[in-house]
C-alpha positions as CSV (number, residue, x, y, z in Angstrom):
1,X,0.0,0.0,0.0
2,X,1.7,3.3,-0.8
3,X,0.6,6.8,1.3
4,X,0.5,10.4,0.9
5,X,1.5,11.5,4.2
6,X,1.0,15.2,5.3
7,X,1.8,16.3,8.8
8,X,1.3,20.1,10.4
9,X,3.0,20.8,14.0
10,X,2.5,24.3,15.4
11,X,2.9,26.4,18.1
12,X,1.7,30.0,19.0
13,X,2.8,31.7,22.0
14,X,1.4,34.1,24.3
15,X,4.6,36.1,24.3
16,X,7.1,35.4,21.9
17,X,9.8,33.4,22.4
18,X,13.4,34.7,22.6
19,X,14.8,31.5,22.0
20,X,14.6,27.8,21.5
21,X,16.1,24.3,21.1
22,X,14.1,21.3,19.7
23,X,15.0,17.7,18.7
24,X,12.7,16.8,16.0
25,X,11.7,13.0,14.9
26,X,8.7,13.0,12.4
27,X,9.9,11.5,8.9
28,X,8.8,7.3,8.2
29,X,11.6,5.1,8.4
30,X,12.6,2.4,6.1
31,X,12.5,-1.0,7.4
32,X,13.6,-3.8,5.0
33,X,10.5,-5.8,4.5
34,X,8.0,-3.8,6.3
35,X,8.0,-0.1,4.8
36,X,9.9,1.8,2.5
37,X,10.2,5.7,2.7
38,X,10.0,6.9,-1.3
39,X,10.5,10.8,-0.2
40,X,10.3,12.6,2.8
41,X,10.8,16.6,3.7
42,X,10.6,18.7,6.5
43,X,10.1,22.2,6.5
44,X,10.1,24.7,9.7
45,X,9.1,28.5,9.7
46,X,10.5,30.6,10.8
47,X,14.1,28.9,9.3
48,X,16.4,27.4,12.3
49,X,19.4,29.3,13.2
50,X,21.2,26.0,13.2
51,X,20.2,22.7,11.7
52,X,21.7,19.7,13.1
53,X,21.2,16.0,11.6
54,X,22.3,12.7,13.6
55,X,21.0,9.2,14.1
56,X,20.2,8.2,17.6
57,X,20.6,5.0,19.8
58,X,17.7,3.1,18.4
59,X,18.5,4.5,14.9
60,X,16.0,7.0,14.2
61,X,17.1,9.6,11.6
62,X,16.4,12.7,14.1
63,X,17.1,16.6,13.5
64,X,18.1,19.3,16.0
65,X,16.9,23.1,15.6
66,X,18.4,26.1,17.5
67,X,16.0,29.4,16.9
68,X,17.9,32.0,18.3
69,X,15.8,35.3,17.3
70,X,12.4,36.0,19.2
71,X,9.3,34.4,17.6
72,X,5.6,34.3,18.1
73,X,5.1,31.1,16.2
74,X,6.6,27.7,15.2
75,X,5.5,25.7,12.6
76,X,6.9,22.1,11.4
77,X,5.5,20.6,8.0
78,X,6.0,17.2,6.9
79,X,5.6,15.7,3.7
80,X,6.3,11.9,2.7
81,X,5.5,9.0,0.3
82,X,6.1,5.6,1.7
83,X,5.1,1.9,0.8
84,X,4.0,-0.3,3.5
85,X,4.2,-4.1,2.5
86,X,1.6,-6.3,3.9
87,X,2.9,-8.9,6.6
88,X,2.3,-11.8,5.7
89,X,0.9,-14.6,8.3
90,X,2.7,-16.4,11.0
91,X,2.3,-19.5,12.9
92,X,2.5,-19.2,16.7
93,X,6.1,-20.7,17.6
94,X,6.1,-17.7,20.6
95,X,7.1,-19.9,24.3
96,X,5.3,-19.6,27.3
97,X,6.6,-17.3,30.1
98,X,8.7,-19.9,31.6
99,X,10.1,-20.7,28.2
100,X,10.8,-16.8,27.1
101,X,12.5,-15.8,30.6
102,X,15.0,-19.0,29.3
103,X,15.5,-17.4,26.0
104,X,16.4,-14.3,27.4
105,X,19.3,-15.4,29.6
106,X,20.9,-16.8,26.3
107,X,20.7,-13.5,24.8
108,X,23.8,-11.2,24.6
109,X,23.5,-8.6,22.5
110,X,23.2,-5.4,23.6
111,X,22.3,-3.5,20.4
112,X,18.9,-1.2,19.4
113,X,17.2,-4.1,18.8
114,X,17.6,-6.1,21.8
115,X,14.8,-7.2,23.9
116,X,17.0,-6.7,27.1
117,X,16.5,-2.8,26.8
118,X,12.8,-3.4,26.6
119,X,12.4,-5.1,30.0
120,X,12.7,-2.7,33.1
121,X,11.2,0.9,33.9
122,X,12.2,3.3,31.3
123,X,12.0,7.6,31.6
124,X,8.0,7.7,31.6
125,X,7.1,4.3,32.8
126,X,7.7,3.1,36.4
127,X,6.7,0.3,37.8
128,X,3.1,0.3,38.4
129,X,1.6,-2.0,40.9
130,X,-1.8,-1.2,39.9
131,X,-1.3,-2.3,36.3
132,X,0.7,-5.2,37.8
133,X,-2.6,-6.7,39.5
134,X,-4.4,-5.7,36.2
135,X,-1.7,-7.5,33.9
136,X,-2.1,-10.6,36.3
137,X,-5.8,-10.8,36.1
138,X,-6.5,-14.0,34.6
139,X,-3.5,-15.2,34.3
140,X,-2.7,-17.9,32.0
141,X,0.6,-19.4,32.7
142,X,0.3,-22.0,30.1
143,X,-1.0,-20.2,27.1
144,X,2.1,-18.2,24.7
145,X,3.4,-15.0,24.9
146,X,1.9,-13.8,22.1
147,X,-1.5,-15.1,23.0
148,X,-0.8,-13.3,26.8
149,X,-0.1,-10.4,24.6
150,X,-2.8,-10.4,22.3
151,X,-5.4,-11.2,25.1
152,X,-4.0,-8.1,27.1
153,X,-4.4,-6.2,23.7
154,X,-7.9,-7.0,23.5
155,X,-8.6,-6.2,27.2
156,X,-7.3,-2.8,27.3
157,X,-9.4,-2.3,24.5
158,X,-12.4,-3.3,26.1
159,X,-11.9,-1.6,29.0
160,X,-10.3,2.0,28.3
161,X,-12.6,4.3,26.6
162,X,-10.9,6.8,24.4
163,X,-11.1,9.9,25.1
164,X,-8.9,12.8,24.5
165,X,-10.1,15.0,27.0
166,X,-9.3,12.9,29.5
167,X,-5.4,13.0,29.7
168,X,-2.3,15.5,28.1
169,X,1.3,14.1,27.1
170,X,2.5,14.3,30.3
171,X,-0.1,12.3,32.5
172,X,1.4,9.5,34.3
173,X,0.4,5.7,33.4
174,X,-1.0,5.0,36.7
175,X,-3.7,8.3,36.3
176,X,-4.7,7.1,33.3
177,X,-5.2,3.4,34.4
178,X,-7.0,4.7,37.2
179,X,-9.3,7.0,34.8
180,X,-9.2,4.1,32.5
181,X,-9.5,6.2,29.7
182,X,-7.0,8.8,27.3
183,X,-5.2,8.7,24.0
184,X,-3.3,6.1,22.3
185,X,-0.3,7.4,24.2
186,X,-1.9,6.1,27.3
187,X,-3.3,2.7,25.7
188,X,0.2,1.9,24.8
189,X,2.1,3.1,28.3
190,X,-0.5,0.5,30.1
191,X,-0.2,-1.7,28.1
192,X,3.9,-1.8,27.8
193,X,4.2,-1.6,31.8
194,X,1.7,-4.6,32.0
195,X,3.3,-6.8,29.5
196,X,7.0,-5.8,31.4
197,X,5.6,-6.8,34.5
198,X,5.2,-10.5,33.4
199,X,8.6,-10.6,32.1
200,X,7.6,-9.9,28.6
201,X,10.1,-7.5,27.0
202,X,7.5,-4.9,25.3
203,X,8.7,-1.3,23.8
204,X,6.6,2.1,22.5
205,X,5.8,2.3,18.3
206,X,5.3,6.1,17.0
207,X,3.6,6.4,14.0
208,X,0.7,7.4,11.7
209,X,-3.1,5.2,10.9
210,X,-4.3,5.9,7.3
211,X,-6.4,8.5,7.6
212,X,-9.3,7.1,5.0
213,X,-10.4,3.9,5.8
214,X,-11.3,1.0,3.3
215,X,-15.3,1.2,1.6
216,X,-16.8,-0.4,4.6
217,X,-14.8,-0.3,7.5
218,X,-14.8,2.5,10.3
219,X,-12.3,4.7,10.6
220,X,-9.1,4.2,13.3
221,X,-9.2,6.0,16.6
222,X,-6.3,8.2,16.6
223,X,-6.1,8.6,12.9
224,X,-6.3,12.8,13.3
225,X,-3.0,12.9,14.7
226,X,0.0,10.8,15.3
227,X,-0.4,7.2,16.5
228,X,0.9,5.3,19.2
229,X,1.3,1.4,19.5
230,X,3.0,-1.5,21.3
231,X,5.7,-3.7,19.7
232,X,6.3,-6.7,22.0
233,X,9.3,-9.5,21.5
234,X,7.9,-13.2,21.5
235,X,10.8,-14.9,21.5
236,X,13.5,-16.0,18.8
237,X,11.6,-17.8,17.0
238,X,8.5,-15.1,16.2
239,X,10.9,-12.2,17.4
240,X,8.8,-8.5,17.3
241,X,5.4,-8.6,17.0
242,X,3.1,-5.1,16.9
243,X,0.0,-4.3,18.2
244,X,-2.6,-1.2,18.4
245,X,-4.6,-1.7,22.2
246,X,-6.1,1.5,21.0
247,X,-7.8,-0.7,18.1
248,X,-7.7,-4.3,19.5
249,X,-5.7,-5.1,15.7
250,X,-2.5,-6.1,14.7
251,X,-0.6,-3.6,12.9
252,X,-0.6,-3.9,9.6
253,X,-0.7,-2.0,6.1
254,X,-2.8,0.9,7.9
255,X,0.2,1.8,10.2
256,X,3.4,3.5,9.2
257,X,6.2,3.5,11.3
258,X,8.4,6.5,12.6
259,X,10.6,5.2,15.8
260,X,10.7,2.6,17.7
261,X,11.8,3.0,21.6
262,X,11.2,2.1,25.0
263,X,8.5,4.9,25.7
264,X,7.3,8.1,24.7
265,X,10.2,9.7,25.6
266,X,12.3,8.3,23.3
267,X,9.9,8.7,20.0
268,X,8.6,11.8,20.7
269,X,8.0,13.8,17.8
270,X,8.8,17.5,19.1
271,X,10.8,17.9,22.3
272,X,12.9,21.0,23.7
273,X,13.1,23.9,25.7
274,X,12.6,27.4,24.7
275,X,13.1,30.8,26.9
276,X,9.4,32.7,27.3
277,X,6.7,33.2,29.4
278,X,2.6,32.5,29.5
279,X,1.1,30.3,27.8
280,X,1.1,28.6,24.1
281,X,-1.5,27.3,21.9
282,X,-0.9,23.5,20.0
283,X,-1.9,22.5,16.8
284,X,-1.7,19.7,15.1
285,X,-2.9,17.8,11.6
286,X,-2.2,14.6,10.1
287,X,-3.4,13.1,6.3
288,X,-2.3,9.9,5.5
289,X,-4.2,8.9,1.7
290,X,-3.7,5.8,0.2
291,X,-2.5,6.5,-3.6
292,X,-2.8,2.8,-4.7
């Protein structure tokens, strides 16, 4: 499936501001197999002082601004085309809990990809006990870790209304779990801290839900801005699997990916500091439009 993506972040301040610093992460990747990135721009009014470009630890192309000059506004456009292939279906070869804690103790590598980094409390997401109890509710020690991850999926699902009233960005897991309701943002933060409380290695996707859904189907929740999932290691044999607790679906052809990490910290799209005062306005628009 091949996309039209269009993204618009902006910011209006009370008071303008005199300067500011910002680490930016919006553009697809391209992951052999999964989804290629055709073109991709960025543009930011007013221009950056200073323009920086790097890769970061889990290898996300990322670029750093310095504005230096005072500024009422900021506004960060994104245009890409990108292929995503459709995945196709896999047998169930994931271990059970017993099983995956084994697998992990013969693991060594310390790269990106390991599960290892996936595991404990990362920046935004503590241990919860709360979610703990939750994620042991029902309990199946004998069924897979992709069917324990799956079923948790679907709970979550069930159980969360969404509602994005009900939290901001910066609401802690455990508030949302106790509202039971929020943004994909929260879905996915439950849902990572209750997999990693059975052991099950389980990391935070950034990313964009076609915005038009196929003749028949109802659209995505989340689809008018960016999107948030769960990607959650199986074991050697299955390796990554992702899935969308904000949807109760795998993801597939409707989800393009922009960073992986272990929470939101790590992926998210606009982060910095800037020097003003009062208060600031957010906006933000997403298109993605199938073109074939």
């Amino acid at each position: 499936m091949q996309y039209d993506l269009s993204l618009h972040m902006g910011y209006r301040y009370d008071v303008p501001a005199s300067g500011s610093h910002h680490i930016l992460r919006v553009v697809p990747l391209s992951l052999p197999g999964r989804q290629r990135l055709v073109a991709g721009a960025v543009t930011i009014e007013p221009a950056p002082d200073e323009t920086t470009r790097f890769v970061d630890f889990f290898g996300h192309p990322a670029t750093a601004i310095a504005l230096r000059s005072p500024h009422p506004r900021l506004d960060i456009r994104m245009q890409a085309r990108v292929i995503v292939d459709a995945q196709p279906i896999q047998a169930d070869f994931s271990p059970t809990l017993d099983g995956l804690a084994d697998e992990l103790t013969t693991l060594w590598s310390l790269d990106a990809n390991s599960p290892h980094h996936f595991l404990g409390p990362s920046p935004r997401l503590p241990e919860v006990a709360t979610i703990a109890g939750y994620a042991r509710t029902d309990l199946d020690c004998t069924r897979t870790v992709r069917q324990l991850a799956e079923s948790l999926c679907a709970r979550i699902h069930a159980d969360f209304r969404y509602d994005p009233d009900a939290t901001t960005v910066d609401t802690p897991p455990k508030d949302a779990f106790a509202l039971k309701r929020g943004v994909c943002q929260d879905f996915a933060h439950v849902m990572i801290i209750a997999l990693r409380s059975l052991g099950i290695p389980a990391g935070y996707v950034s990313g964009f839900l076609r915005t038009i859904p196929p003749p028949g189907q109802e659209r995505l929740e989340g689809a008018d801005a960016m999107h948030a999932w769960v990607r959650v290691w199986c074991g050697k044999a299955t390796g990554w699997i992702e899935l969308d607790p904000t949807n109760d679906i795998a993801a597939g052809t409707d989800h393009v990916v922009v960073a992986y990490g272990r929470d939101y910290a790590d992926v998210a799209p606009v982060i910095g500091v800037l020097k003003s005062y009062g208060g600031q306005q957010t906006i933000q628009a997403v298109d993605v439009v199938p073109t074939s």
